[in-house]
C-alpha positions in Angstrom: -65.2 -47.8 19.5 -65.6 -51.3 19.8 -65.5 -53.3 23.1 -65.6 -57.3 23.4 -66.2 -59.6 26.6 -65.5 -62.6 26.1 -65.9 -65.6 28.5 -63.1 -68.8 28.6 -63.2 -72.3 30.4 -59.6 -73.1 30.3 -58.9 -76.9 31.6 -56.4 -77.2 34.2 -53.9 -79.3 32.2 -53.9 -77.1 29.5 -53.8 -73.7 31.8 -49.9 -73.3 31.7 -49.0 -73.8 27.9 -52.5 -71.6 27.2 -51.4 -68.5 29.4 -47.7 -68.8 27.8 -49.5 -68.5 24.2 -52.2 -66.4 25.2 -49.5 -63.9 27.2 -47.6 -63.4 23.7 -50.4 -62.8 21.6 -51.6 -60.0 24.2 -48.2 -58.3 23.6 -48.7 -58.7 19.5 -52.3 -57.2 19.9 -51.3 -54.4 22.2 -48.9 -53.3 19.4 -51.7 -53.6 16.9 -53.2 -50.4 14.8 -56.7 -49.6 16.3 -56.3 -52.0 19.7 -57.3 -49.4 22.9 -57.1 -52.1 25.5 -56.5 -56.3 25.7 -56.1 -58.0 28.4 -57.6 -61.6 30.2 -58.2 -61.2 34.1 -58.8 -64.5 35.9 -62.1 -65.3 37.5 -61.7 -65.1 41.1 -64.6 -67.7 41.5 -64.3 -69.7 39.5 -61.0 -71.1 38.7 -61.0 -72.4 35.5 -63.0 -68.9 33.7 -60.9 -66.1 32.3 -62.6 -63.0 31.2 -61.0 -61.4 28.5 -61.6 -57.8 26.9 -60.8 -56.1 24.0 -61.5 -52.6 23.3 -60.8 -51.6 19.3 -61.4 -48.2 17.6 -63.3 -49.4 15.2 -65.1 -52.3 13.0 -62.4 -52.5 10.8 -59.8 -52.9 13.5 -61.3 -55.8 15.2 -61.8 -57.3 11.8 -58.0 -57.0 11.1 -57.1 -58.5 14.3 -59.2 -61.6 13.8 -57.7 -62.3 10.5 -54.2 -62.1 11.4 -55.0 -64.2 14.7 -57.0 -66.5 13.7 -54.4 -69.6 14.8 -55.7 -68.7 18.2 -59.4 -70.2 18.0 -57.5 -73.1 15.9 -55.3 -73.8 19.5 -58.2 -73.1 22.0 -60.3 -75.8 20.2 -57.0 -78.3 20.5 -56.1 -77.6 23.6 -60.6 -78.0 24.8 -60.7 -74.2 25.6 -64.4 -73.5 25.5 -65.9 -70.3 25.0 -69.1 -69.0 27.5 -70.3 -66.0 26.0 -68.9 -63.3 23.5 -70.5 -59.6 24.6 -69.6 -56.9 21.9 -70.8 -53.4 22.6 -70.0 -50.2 20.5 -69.9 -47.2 21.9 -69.7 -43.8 20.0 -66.9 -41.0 20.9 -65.7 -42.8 23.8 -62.1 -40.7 25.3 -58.7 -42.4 25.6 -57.6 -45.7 27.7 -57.7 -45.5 31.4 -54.2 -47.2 30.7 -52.1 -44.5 29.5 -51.0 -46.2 26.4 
């Protein structure tokens, strides 16, 4: 199992057409083969960092997903998202989602 934390600076003026993007790519992803859990929580101290976290079960997965999204880093970039830090862990024989999916 794979699991990604990734780090976002999304600008104020560019927070409301980012989430709407963002919030229909997290359905598309959820439906994906392999994806476990995706989901961006807002920093509660900082306003303009979003957290987001991706748990795939495996490699492969994640490197399916990146291909078919990869529009996404395309936007961020246009719209002056900046990235903080990327975090990937894998974790062997890990059990199911907390989320019941």
């Amino acid at each position: 199992m794979i699991i990604l934390h990734v780090s976002l600076f999304v600008p104020d003026e560019a927070r409301a057409q980012w989430e709407a993007v963002t919030r229909s790519a997290i359905q598309r992803t959820r439906e994906e083969p392999g994806n476990v859990e995706f989901f961006y929580a807002p920093d509660l101290v900082e306003p303009r960092l979003v957290h987001a976290v991706e748990v795939w079960e495996s490699e492969d997965a994640l490197e399916v997903h990146k291909a078919v999204h990869k529009y996404r880093a395309d936007l961020n970039i246009e719209l002056g998202v900046v990235t903080g830090s990327v975090e990937i862990y894998e974790v062997p024989n890990a059990g199911p989602s907390s989320a019941g999916r």
